[in-house]
C-alpha positions as CSV (number, residue, x, y, z in Angstrom):
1,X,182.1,97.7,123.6
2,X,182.5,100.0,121.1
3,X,179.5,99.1,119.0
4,X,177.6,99.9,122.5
5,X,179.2,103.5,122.3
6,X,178.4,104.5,119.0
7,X,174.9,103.4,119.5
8,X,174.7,105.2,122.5
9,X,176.2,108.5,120.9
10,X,173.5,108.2,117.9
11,X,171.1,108.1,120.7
12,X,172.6,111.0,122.3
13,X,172.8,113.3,119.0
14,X,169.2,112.0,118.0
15,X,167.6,113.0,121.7
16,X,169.7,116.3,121.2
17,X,168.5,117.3,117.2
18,X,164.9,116.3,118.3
19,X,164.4,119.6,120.3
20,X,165.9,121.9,118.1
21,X,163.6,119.7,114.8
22,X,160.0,120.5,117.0
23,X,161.4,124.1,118.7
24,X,161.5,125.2,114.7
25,X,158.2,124.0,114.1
26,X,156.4,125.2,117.2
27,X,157.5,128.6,116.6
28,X,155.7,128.2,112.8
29,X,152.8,127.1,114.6
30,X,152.6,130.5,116.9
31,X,151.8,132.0,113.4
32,X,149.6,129.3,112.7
33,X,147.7,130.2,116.1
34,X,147.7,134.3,115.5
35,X,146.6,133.9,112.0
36,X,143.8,132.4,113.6
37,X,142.7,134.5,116.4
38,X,143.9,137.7,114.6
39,X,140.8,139.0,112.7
40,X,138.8,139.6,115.7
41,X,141.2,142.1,116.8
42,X,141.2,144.0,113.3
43,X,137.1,143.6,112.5
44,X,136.5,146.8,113.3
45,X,139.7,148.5,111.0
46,X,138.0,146.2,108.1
47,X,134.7,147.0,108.5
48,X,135.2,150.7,108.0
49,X,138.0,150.6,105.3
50,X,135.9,147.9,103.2
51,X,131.9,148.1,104.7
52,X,132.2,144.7,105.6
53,X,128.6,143.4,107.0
54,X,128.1,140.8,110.2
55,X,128.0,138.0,108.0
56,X,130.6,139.5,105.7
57,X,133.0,139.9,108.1
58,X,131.9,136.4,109.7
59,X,133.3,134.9,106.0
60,X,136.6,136.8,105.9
61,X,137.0,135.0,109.1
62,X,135.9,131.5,108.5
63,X,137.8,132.0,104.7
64,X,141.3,130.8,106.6
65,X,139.1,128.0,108.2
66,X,137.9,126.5,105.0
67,X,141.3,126.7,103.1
68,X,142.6,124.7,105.9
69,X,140.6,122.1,106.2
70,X,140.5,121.4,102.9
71,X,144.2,121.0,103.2
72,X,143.7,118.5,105.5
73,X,144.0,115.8,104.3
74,X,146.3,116.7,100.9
75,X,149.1,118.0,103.7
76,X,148.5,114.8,105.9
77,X,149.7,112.8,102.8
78,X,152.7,114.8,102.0
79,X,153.8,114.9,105.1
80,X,153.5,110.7,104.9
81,X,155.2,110.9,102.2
82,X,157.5,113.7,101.4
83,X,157.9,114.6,105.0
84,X,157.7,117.7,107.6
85,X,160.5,119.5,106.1
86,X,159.2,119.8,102.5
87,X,156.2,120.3,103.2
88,X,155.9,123.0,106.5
89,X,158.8,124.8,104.1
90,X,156.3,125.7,101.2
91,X,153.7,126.0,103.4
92,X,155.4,129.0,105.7
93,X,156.3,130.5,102.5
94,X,152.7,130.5,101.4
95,X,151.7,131.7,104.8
96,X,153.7,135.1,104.0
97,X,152.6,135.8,100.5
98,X,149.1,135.5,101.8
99,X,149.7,137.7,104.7
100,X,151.6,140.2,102.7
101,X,148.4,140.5,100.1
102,X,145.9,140.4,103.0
103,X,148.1,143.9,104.2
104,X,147.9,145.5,100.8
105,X,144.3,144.4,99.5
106,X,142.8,147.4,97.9
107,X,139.6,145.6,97.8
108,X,137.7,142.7,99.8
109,X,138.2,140.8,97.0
110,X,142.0,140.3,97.2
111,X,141.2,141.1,101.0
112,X,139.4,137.1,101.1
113,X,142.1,135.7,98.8
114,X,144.6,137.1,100.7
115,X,143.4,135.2,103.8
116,X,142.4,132.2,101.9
117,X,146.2,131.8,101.0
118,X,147.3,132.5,104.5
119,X,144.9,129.4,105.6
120,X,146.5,127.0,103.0
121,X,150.0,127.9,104.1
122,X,149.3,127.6,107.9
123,X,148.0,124.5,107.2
124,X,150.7,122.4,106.7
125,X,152.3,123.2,110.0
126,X,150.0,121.1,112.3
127,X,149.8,117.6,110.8
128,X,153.6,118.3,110.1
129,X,154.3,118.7,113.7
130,X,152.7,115.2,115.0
131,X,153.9,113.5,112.3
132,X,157.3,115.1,113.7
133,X,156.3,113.8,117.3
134,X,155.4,110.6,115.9
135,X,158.5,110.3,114.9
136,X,161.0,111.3,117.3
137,X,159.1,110.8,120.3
138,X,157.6,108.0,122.5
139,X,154.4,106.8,122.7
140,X,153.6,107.5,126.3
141,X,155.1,111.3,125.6
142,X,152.7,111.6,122.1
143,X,149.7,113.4,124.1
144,X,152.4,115.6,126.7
145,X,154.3,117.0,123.6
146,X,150.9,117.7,122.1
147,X,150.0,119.5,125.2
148,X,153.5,121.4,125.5
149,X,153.5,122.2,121.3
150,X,149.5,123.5,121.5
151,X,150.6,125.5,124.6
152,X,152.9,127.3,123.2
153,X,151.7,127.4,119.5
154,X,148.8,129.3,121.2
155,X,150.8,131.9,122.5
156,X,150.5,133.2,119.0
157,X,147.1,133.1,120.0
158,X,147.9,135.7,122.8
159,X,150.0,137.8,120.5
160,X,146.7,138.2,118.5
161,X,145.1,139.3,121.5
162,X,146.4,142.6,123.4
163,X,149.7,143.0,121.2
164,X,148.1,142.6,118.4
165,X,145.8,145.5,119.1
166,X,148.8,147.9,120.4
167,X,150.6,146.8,117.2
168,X,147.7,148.0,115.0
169,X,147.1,151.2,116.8
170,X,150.7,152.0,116.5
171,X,151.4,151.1,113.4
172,X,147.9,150.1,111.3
173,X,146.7,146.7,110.8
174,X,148.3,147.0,107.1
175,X,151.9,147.2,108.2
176,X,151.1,145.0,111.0
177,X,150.2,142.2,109.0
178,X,152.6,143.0,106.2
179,X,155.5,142.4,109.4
180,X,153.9,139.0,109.8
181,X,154.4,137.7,106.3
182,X,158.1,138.7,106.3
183,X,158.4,136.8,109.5
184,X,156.9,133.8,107.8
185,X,159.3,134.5,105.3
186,X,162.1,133.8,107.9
187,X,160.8,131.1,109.7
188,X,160.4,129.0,106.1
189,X,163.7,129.4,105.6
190,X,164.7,127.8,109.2
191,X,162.2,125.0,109.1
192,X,164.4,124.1,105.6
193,X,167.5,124.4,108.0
194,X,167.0,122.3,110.7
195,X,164.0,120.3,110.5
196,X,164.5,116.4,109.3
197,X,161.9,114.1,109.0
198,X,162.6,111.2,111.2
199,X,166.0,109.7,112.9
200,X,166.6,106.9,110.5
201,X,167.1,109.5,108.0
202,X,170.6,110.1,109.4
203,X,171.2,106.9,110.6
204,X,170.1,107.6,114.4
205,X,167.9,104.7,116.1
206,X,164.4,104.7,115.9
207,X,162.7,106.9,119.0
208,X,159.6,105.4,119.2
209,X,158.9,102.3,119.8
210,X,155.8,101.9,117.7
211,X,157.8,103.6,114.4
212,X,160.4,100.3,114.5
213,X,160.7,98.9,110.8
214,X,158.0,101.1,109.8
215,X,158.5,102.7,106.3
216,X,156.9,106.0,104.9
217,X,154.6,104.5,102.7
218,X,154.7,105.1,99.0
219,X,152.5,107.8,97.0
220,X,150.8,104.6,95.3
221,X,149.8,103.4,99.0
222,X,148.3,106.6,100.5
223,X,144.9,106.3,98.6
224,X,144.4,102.6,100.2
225,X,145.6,104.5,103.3
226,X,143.0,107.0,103.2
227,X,140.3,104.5,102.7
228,X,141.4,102.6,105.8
229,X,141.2,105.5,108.1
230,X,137.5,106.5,107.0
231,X,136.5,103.3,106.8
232,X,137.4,103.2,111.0
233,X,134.4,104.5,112.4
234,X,136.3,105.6,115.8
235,X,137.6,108.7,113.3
236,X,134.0,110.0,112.9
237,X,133.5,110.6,116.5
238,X,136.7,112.3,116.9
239,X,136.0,114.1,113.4
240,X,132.4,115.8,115.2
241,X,134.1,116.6,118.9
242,X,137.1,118.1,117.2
243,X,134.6,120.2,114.6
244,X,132.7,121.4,118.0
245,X,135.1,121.7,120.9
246,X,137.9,123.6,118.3
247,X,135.7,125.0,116.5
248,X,133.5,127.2,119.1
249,X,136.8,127.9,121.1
250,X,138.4,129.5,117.8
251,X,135.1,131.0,116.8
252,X,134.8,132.6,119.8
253,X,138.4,133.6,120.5
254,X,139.7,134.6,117.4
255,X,136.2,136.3,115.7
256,X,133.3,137.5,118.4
257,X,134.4,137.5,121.4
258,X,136.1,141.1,121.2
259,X,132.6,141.7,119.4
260,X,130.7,140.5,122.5
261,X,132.3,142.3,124.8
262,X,132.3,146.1,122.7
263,X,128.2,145.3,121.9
264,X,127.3,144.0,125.1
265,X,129.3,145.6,127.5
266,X,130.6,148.7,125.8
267,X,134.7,147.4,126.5
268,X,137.1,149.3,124.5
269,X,139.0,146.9,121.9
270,X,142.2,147.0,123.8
271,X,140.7,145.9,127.0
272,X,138.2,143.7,125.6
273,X,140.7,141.4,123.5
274,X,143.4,141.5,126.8
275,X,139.7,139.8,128.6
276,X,139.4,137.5,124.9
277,X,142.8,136.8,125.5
278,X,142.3,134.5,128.9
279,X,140.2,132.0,127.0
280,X,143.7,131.6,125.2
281,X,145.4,131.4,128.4
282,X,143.1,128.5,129.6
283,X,143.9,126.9,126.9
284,X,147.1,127.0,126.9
285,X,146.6,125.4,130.5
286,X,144.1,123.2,129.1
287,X,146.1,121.8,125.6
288,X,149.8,120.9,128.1
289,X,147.6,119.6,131.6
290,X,145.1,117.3,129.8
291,X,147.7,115.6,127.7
292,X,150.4,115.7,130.8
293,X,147.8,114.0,133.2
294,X,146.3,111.7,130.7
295,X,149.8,110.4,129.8
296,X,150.2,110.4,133.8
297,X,147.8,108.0,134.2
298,X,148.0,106.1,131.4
299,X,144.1,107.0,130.4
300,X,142.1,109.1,127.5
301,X,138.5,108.7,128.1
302,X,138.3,110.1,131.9
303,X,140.1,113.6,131.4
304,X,138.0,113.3,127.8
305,X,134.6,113.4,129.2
306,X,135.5,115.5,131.9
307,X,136.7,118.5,129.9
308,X,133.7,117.8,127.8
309,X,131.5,118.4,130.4
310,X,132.9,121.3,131.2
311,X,132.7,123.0,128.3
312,X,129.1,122.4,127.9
313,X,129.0,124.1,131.7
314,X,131.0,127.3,130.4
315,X,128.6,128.2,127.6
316,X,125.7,126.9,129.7
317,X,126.9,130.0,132.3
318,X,126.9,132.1,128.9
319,X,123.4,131.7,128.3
320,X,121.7,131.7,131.6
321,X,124.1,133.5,134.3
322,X,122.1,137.5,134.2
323,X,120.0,136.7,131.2
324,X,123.1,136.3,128.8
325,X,125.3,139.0,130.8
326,X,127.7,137.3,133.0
327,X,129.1,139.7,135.9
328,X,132.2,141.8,134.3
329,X,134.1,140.6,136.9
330,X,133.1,137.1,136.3
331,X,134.6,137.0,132.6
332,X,137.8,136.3,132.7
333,X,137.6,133.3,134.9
334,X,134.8,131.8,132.6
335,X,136.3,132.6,129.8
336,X,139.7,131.2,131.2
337,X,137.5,127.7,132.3
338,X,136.4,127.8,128.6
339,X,139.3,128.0,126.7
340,X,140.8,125.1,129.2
341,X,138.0,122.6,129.0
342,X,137.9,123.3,125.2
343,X,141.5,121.1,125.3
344,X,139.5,117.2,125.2
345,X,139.8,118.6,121.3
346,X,143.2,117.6,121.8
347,X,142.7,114.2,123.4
348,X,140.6,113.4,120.1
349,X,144.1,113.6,118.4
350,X,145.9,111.4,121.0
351,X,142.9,108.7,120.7
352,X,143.2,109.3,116.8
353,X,147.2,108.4,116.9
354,X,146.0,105.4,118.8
355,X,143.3,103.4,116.9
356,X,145.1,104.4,113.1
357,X,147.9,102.4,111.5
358,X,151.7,104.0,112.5
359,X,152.5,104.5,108.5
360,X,149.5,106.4,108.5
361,X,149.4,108.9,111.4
362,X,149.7,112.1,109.3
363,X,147.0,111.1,106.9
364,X,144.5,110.1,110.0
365,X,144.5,113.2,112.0
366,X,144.4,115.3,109.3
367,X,140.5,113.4,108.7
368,X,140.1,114.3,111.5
369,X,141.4,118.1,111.9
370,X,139.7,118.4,108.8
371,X,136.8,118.4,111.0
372,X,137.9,121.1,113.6
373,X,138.4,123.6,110.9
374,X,135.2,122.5,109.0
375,X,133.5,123.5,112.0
376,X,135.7,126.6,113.1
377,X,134.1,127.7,109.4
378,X,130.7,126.9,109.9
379,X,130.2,128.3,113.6
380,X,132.4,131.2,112.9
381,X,129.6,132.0,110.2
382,X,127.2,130.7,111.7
383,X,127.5,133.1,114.7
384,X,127.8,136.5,112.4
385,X,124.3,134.8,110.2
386,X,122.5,134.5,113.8
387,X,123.8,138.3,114.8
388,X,122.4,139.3,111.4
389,X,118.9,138.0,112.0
390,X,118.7,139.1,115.1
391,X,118.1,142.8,114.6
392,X,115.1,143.0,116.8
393,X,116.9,142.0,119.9
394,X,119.5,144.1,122.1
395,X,122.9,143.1,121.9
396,X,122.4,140.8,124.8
397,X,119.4,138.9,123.5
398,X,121.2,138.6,120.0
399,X,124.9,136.8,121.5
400,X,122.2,134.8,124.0
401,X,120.8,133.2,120.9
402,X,124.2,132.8,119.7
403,X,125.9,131.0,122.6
404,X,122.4,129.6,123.0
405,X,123.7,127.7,119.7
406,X,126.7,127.2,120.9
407,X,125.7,125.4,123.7
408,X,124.1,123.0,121.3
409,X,127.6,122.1,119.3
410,X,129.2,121.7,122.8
411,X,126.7,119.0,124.3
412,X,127.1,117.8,120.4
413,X,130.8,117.6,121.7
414,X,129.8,115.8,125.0
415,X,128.4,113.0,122.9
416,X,130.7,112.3,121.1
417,X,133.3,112.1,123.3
418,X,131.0,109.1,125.0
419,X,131.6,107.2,121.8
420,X,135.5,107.0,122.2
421,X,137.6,104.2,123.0
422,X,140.1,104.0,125.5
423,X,143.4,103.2,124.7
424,X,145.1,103.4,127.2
425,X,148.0,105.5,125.7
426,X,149.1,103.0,123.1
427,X,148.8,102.2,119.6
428,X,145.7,99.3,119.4
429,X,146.3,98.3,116.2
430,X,150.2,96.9,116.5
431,X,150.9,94.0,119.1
C-alpha cells in the first residue's frame, strides 16, 4: 500500500512540473513567433534608414528563415541528446544578442547578421518544445498540446502585429527591438530554471506510453538516426506541405501583407498590420482546433485535406475576387480563413511523430521543419523578386501575380497532403 502511494505522489508531482516545464517554453516560443512576423511591421523604418530595395528587404526577411532551417536538424539532435533545457537555454540567449545587434546596426550589413543570429537562437525553441511534449505527454494529447503551444506561441505573432507598430511609433523600432533581446535574456535564464528534460530524470514514471524503456540515444547513434528518417519517404511529403502551407502563411503574415495592404489599398501601417494581424488570429484558431478535433476523432488525414483545400480556396479568392482586390470589408475574414486553414502544416508534424522511431522524434521533425523554414525563405523572396519585376503593372496587378504564385505552392500543398498516411493518432512503428 505504500509502494501504491509513492507511485501515485510521483505521478502527481510529475503531472504538476509538466505545466510549469512547457508554460516556460511556450512563452520562449511567443518570441520565436514575433521574431517572425516582426519585419513586416518595421519595412518601411528600414527601408528609409538603410535604402533597402523590394528584394533587399525581401532577404533581411527570409535571413531569420534560412538560419533556422538550417538549424533544423543540428538542434533536433541536441535536443535527442543533450535535451530541451540545454539546448532552448543557449538558444534564448543567442536570440537576445541577435536582437540586441539587429537594434544597433549601423549598417545593413550587421543589420542581416543581426537577424541571422536572431533566426539561429529562435530555433532551438520549437523541436525543443515537442521533444518536451513527447516526453511528458500522451500520445492521444501530442497533436492538442501542439495545437494549444502554436496557439499561444502565435500570440507573439499578434504582438508583432498592432503593438508592435504602437511600440515602434512610441519608442523607434531600435529601442523596441533592443527591449526584446533583454527579454530573451530573461526568459533563457527561466528555461535553465525550470525546464527538465523528461520525468525519469527525477525518478517520476514515464508519461507516455510510447516513451516506456526508451533511452535518449547516444551522440554515436544520431547519424544512423538521421539516415533512418530520410530514408522514410512519408517525411518528404510532410517536408513539401510544411515548406508551402508555413511558408506562404509566414511570408504573408510576417513580410507583405502590411505591404499589400499600404500599396494596394492605401491602409496606414497601424491599421493595416491590426487587419495582417487576423490571419494570426485564424491561426491561432486553426494550430489548437485542427489538432483538438483530430485527436477527438482519433484521425489525421480528414481534417488534413480539408484545411488543405482550404487554403488553396483562400488565395484562390486573392487572385480572382475584383481582379486581385478583395472588398475592404471582406479582408479580415479571408485573411482570418487563411491563417486557420494554413494549420494542416501542423498535422504534418503530428503524422511525422507517428511514422518516426520514439528515440528519434526531435531529429524527425526537425527534417521536416527544415522544410517550412526552407520555404518561408524562398517565398518570402520569392514574393519581393516577383514585386521587383513587376514594375509595369499597378500595385494590384503586381500582388495578383504574386498570390497568383502563391496559389501554385498551396495546391503544391494540397498534393502532398494526398500522399500522407493515416495513423490514426499513434505511433506505427512500435507494437
Amino acid at each position: 500500500m505504500n509502494r501504491l502511494n509513492e507511485d501515485e505522489a510521483k505521478l502527481a508531482r510529475a503531472l504538476r512540473a509538466r505545466w510549469a516545464i512547457w508554460g516556460v517554453m511556450v512563452a520562449a516560443y511567443m518570441v520565436v513567433f514575433f521574431h517572425r512576423l516582426a519585419a513586416g511591421v518595421v519595412r518601411v523604418d528600414l527601408v528609409k534608414d538603410f535604402g533597402l530595395s523590394a528584394s533587399a528587404f525581401g532577404s533581411l526577411a527570409a535571413m531569420y528563415f534560412y538560419a533556422y532551417m538550417a538549424m533544423q536538424v543540428p538542434v533536433g539532435m541536441l535536443a535527442d541528446t543533450l535535451g530541451a533545457r540545454a539546448t532552448v537555454t543557449a538558444g534564448m540567449v543567442m536570440a537576445g544578442l541577435g536582437s540586441a545587434l539587429f537594434s544597433l546596426a549601423p549598417n545593413p550589413s550587421l543589420l542581416f547578421i543581426g537577424r541571422f543570429f536572431v533566426g539561429i537562437g529562435v530555433s532551438t525553441v520549437f523541436v525543443s518544445i515537442l521533444k518536451i511534449q513527447s516526453q511528458w505527454f500522451r500520445e492521444r494529447e501530442f497533436a492538442t498540446m501542439s495545437g494549444v503551444t502554436a496557439l499561444i506561441g502565435n500570440l507573439g505573432g499578434v504582438l508583432a502585429q498592432a503593438p508592435l507598430a504602437m511600440a515602434v511609433a512610441a519608442f523607434t523600432w531600435r529601442t523596441t527591438f533592443l527591449g526584446i533581446g533583454l527579454f530573451s535574456g530573461v526568459l533563457a535564464a527561466l528555461c535553465w530554471i525550470f525546464i527538465r528534460n523528461r520525468p525519469q530524470d527525477r525518478g517520476w514514471p514515464a508519461l507516455n506510453e510510447a516513451q516506456v524503456g526508451v533511452t535518449p540515444p547516444r551522440p554515436a547513434e544520431l547519424l544512423s538516426g538521421l539516415k533512418g528518417v530520410v530514408r522514410r519517404w512519408r517525411v518528404w511529403p510532410a517536408f513539401v506541405l510544411s515548406g508551402c502551407a508555413s511558408g506562404l502563411y509566414l511570408a504573408f503574415s510576417g513580410a507583405w501583407g502590411t505591404s499589400f495592404l499600404r500599396d494596394v489599398y492605401g491602409i496606414e501601417r497601424t491599421a493595416a498590420s491590426g487587419i495582417v494581424a487576423f490571419s494570426v488570429y485564424g491561426g491561432m484558431a486553426g494550430c489548437f482546433l485542427a489538432g483538438w478535433f483530430s485527436d477527438r476523432i482519433g484521425r489525421r488525414r480528414p481534417p488534413l485535406l480539408a484545411l488543405s483545400a482550404g487554403f488553396c480556396a483562400c488565395w484562390a479568392a486573392l487572385v480572382l475576387w475584383g481582379g486581385g482586390k478583395p472588398p475592404v470589408e471582406a479582408l479580415r475574414p479571408l485573411f482570418f480563413l487563411l491563417g486557420f486553414s494554413a494549420s494542416s502544416y501542423m498535422l504534418a508534424w503530428s503524422i511525422t511523430k507517428e511514422t518516426n522511431l520514439p528515440r528519434f522524434t526531435a531529429v524527425a521533425i526537425s527534417v521536416v521543419n527544415t522544410g517550412a523554414f526552407l520555404g518561408t525563405a524562398l517565398i518570402t523572396t520569392a514574393m519581393g523578386m516577383i514585386l521587383d519585376l513587376t514594375p509595369g503593372l499597378d500595385a494590384t496587378g503586381q500582388y495578383r501575380s504574386v498570390f497568383l504564385f502563391c496559389l501554385a505552392c498551396a495546391v503544391l500543398s494540397l498534393a502532398c497532403a494526398t500522399l500522407l498516411p493515416e495513423t490514426r493518432c499513434r505511433n506505427i512503428t512500435t507494437p
